[in-house]
DRENMARDO-212088 format. One record per residue: residue in three letters; x, y, z of N, C-alpha, C in turn. Coordinates in steps of 0.1 Angstrom, whole numbers, plus 5000, padded with zeros to 4 digits. Layout:
<sites>
ALAXYZXYZXYZ
...
</sites>
This chain:
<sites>
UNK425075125092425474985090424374925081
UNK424974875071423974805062423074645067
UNK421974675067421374585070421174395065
UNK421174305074421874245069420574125067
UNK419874075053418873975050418973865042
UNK418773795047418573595045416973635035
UNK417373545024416673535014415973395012
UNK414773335013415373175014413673155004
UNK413973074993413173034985413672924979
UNK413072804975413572694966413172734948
UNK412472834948412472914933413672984930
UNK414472954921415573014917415073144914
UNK414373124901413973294897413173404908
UNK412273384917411773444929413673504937
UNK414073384940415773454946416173594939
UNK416373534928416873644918416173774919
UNK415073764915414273844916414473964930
UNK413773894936413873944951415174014956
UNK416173904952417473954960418174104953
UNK417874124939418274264927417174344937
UNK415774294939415274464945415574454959
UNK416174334966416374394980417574454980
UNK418874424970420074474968419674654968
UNK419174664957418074784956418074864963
UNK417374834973416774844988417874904996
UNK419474844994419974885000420574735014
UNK419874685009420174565018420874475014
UNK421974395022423274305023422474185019
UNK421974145012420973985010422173875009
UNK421873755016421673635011420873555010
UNK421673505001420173364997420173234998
UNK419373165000419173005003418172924995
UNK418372844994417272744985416472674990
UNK417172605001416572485012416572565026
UNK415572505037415572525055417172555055
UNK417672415053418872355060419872455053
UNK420072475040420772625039420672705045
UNK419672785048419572885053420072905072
UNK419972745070420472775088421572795091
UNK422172725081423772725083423972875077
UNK423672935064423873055066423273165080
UNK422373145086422173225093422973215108
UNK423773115110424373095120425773165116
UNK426073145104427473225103426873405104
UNK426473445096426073585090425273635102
UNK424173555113423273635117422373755111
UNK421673725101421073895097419873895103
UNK419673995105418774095115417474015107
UNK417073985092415674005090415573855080
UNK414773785083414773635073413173635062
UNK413473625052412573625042412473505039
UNK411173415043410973285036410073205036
UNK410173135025408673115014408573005028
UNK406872955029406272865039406772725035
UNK406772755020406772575018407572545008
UNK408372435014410072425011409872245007
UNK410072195000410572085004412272055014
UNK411771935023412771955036412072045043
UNK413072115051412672205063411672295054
UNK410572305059409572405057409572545064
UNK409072625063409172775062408772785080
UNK407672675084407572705099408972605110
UNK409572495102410072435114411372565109
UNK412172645097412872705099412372795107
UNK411372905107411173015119411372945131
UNK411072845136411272795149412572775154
UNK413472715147415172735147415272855146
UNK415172955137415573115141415673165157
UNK414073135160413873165167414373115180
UNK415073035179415872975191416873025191
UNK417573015181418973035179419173235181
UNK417973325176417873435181416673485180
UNK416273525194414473535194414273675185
UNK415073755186415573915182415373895168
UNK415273795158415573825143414073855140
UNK413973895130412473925122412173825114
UNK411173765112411373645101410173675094
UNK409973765078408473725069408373615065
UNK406973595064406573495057406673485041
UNK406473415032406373415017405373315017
UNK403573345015402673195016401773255000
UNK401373095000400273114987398973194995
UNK397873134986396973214989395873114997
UNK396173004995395872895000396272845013
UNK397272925019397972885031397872945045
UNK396172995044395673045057396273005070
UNK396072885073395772745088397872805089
UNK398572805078400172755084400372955085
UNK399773025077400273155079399973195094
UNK398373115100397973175113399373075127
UNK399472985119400472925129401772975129
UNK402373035117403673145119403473225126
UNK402373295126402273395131402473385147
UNK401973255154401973205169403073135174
UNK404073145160405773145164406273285161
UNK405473335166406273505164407173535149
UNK406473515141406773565124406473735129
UNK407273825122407173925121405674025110
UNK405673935099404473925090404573865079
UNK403673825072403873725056402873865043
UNK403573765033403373855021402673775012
UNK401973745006401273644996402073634983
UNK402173574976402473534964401173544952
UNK401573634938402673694935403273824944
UNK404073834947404773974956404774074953
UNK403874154958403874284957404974374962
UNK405274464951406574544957405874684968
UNK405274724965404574764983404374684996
UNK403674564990403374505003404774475011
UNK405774415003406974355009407774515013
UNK407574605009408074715019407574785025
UNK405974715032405074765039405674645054
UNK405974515043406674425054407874465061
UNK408374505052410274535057410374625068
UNK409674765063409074855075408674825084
UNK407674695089407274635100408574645107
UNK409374455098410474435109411374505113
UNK411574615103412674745107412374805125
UNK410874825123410574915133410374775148
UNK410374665141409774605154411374565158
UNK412574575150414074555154414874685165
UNK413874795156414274935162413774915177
UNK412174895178411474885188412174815201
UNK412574675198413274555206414974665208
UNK415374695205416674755203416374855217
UNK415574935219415375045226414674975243
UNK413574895234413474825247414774765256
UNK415374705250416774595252417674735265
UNK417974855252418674945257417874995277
UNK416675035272415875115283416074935297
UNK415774835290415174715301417174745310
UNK418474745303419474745308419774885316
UNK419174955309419075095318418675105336
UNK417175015333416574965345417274905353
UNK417474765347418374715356419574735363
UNK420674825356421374895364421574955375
UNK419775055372419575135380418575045395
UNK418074955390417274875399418774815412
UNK419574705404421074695409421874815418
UNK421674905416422075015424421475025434
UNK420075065431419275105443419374945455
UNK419874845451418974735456420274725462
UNK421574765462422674745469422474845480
UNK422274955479422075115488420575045497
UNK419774935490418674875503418774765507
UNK419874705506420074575505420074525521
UNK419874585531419674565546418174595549
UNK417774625540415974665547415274535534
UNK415074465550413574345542412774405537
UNK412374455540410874525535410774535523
UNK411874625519412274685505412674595496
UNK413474475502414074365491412374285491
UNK411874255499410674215495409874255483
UNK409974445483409174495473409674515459
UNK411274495458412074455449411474345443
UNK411274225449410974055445409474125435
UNK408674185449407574165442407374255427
UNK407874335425408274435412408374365402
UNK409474245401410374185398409074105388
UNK408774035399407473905394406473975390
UNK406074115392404674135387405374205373
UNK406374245370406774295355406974185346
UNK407574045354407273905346406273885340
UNK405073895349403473875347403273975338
UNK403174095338402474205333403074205312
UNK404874155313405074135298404774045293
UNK404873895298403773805297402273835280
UNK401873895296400173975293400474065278
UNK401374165281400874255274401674205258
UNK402674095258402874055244402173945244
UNK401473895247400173835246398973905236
UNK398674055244398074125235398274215225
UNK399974235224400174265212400274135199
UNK400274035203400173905190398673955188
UNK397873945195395873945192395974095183
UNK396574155188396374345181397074305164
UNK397674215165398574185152398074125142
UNK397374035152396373935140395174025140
UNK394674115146393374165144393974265133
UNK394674335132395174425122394974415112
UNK395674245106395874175099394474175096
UNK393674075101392274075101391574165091
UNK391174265095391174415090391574445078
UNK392674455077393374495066393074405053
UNK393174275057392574175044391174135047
UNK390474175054388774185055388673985060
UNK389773945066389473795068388873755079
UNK388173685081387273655089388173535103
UNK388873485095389473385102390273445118
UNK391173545110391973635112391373725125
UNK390173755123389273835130389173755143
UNK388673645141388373605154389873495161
UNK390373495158391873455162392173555166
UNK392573665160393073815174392773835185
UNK390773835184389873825192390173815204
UNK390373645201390073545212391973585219
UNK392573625213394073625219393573765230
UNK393273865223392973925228391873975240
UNK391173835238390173825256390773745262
UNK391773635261392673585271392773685279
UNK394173765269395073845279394173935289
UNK393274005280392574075290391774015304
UNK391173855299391473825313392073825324
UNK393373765317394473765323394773895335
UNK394673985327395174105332393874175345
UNK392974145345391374115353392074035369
UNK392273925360392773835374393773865380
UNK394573915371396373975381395874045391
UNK395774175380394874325395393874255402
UNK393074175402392374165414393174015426
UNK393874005417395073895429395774015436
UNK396474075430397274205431396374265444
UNK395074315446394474385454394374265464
UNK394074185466393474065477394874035484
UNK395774005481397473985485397674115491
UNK398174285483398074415493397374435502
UNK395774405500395074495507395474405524
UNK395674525532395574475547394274505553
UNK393774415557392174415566391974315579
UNK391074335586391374255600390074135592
UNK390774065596389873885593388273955603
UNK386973935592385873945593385073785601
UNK385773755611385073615618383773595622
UNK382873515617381873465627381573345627
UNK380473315633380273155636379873145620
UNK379972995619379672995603380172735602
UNK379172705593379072595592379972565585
UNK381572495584382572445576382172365561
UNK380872325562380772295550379872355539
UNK379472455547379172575535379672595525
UNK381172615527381472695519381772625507
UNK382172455510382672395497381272385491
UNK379972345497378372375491378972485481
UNK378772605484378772695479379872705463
UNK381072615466382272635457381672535448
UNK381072455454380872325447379372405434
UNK378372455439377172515432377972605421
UNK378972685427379472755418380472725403
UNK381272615405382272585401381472385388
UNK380072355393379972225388379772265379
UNK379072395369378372395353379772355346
UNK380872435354382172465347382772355345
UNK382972255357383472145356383072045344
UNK381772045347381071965332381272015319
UNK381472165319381772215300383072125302
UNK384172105311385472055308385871895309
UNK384671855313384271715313385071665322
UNK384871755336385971685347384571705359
UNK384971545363383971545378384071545392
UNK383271705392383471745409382671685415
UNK383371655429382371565441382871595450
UNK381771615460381771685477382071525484
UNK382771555493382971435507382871525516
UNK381571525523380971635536381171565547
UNK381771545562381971545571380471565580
UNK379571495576377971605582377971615598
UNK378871595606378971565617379871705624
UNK380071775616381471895620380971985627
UNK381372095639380572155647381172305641
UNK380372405637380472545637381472605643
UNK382572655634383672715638383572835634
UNK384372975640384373105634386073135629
UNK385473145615386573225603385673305597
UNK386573345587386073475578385373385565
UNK384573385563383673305550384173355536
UNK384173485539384573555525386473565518
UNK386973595529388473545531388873365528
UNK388173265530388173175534387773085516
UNK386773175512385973075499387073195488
UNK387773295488388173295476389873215480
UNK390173145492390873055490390972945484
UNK389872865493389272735488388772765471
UNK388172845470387972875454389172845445
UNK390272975448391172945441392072775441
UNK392172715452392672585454391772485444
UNK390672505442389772475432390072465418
UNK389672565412389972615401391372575399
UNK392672565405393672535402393872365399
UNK392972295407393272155406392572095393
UNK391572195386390372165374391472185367
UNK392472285365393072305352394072225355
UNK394572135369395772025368395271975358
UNK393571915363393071735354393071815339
UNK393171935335393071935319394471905309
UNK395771885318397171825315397171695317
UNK395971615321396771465330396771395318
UNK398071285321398571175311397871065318
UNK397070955313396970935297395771065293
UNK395771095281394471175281393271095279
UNK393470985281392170895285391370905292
UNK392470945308391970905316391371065321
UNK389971005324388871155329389471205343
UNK389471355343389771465349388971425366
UNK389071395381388171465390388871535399
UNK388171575406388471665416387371635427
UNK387871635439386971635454387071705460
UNK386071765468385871905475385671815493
UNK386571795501386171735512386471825526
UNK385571755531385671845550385771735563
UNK386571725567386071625580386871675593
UNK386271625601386671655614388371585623
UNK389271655625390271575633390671625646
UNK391271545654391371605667392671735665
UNK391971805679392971925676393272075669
UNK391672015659390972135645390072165649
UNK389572275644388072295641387572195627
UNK388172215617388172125606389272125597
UNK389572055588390271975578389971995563
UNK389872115555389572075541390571995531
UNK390171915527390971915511390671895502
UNK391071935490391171985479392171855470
UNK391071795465391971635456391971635443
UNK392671605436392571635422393271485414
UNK392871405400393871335397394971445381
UNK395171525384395271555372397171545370
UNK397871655367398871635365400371565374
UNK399771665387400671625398401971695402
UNK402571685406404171805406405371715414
UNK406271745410407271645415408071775428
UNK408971685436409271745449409671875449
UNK410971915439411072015435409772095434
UNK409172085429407772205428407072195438
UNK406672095449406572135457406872215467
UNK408272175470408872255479408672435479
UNK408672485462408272655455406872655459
UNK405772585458404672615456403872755462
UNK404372765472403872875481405172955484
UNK406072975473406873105471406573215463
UNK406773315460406173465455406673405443
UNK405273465437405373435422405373305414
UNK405873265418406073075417404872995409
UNK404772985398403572975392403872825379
UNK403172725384403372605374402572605357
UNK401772745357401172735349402072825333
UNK403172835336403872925332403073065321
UNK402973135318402473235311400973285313
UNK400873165317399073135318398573215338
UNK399773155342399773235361400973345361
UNK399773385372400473495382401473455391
UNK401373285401401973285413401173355421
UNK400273465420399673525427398873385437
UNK397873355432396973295437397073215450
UNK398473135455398473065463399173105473
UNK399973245469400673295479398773415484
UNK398073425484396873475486396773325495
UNK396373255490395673155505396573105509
UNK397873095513398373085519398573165530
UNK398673315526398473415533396873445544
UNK395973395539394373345542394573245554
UNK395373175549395373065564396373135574
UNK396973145572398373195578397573315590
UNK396973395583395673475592394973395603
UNK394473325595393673235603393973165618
UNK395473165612396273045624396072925620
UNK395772875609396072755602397272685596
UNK396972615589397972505587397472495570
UNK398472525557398272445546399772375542
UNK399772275534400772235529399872115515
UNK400672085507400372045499400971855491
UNK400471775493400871625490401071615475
UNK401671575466401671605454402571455449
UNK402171365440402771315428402871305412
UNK403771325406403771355391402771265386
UNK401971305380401371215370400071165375
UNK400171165388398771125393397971235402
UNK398171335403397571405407398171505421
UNK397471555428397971655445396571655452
UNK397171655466395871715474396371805483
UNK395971905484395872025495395272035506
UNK396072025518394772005527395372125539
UNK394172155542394172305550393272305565
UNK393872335571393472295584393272405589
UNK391972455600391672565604391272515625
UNK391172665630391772605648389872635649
UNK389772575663388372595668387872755671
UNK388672825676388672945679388673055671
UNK388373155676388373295670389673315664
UNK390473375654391873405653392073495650
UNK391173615654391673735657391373805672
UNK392273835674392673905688391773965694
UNK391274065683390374165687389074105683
UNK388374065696386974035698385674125692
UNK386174255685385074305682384474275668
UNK385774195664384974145649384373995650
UNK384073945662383073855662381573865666
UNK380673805649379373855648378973735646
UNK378373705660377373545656376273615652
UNK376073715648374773735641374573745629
UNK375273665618375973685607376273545601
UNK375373445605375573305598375973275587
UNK376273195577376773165567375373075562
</sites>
């Protein structure tokens, strides 16, 4: 089947041009002059692959990629930029442009391009094919288990951690793309824009597996006697340099009056940690951006507990709806950026414990988390308590 390409330049002669060697080529071209042409032809015609120059008067070369791209994430779209048009080539590229070609056009380069989107249409094609393959066969198996919890559980969690993991890993194929790029034109710009895409994800992928390990791993709660306000000391020492690069202010409210209860310290602070760290990156969303980022780290005593932490933030906030998910698998408000891991981990931390979390939340103004722990031991077996083992 002959392939089918959208030509789109406001240069008559470049059209011409172009459209005789893509005819050439072997390819079905049309052509456009304006954005707004080109959309209306691409909505009738759909062609697999869009050629077009950055800068249009009217629709420009990035709000049309962005309409492609809605209308079908699947299409390939080159760029056509001057040489002058670094800042908008790196921003196509972060709407998923397939690649750009500089101006005057090289008849290699543009079938060094075409070959890209060929292979990255082939590539999505097979994927597409293989992901329905999967799923068929996932659908089968999950009917033949569809009575054992256990297994629909391990279904869910599959499910969410292949969400997470493609996430990630087209994450790091954009960074491998622009580093290529990089490379290839010896640009410095370029270089460190891949970079940095590229130590996200790998973050990223750092924190999955080690959420991934902390959620699996089964171990008996390590309890001893230990002072309740340690540990936010501790979160608080750890977590203020950070707060200050982000210009959000952390503050302890200590309870100094609380009496020594036995939990797991280590179980216990990469909860409170994570409940942390999650409320720092609310206040980096909050409206107005006027208003400065805090966060409180507090402990106090109520009848009925051993103690009371919570966790206050003014930052974005969540409305009921998100509430109610917050501590469901995978369930992550940070969209691309989270796991969901993290809170189904302290939730699971208290839940051990024989505690109590739930979460108070308003849009716009912020959430507090507050987590409540019992006076007593909460594991059964008495041999893992070590008062010789202070905090």
């Amino acid at each position: 089947m002959t392939e089918k390409i959208l030509l789109v330049d406001d240069e008559e002669g470049i059209r011409k041009v172009l459209g005789i060697y893509l005819m050439d080529g072997g390819y079905a071209v049309s052509t456009a002059e304006s954005g707004e042409e080109a959309l209306e032809i691409f909505k009738e015609h759909q062609p697999s692959i869009v050629l077009t120059d950055i800068k249009m008067p009217g629709m420009d070369g990035i709000e049309l990629l962005k309409k492609i791209k809605a209308e079908n994430p699947d299409t390939e779209v080159i760029m056509i930029t001057g040489h002058g048009d670094i800042d908008l080539t790196i921003k196509s590229l972060q709407y998923d442009a397939a690649d750009f070609i500089t101006k005057p056009i090289n008849d290699e380069a543009l079938e060094v391009a075409l070959k890209r989107a060929r292979e990255r249409i082939s590539m999505k094609m097979k994927l597409k094919e293989y992901t329905e393959d999967l799923e068929r066969l996932v659908q089968e198996k999950t009917r033949q288990l569809v009575q054992s919890e256990k297994l629909a559980a391990v279904g869910e969690t599959v499910a969410g951690l292949s969400h997470a993991i493609k996430n990630i890993a087209g994450g790091l194929k954009g960074g491998i793309f622009v580093l290529e790029k990089g490379i290839m034109l010896d640009n410095k710009t370029y270089l460190i824009n891949g970079w940095e895409m590229v130590q996200r994800n790998v973050d990223k992928i750092s924190k999955l597996t080690l959420d991934m390990l902390n959620y699996a791993r089964e171990r008996e709660l390590q309890c001893r006697v230990c002072n309740p306000n340690g540990l936010l000391e501790d979160i608080f020492n750890l977590m203020e340099s950070r707060a200050k690069e982000l210009g959000i202010d952390l503050k302890t409210d200590l309870d100094e009056n609380l009496h020594d209860i036995c939990f797991d310290p280590d179980a216990l602070h990469t909860c409170l940690l994570n409940l942390v760290t999650n409320a720092m990156d609310a206040c980096m969303i909050i409206e107005p951006p006027d208003r400065s980022g805090e966060v409180i780290l507090q402990s106090k005593k109520i009848d009925g507990w051993g103690v009371e932490y919570q966790i206050v933030d003014n930052g974005c906030g969540m409305d009921k709806e998100t509430v109610d998910k917050i501590f469901q698998r995978f369930f992550s408000t940070k969209g691309t950026k989270g796991t969901g891991l993290g809170l189904m981990i302290s939730k699971k931390v208290i839940d051990d414990h024989k505690g109590e979390i739930h979460v108070e939340s308003e849009e716009g103004k912020g959430s507090r988390f507050i987590i409540r722990l019992p006076h007593n031991d909460p594991v059964q077996d008495k041999n893992n308590f070590d008062e010789s083992k202070p905090v």
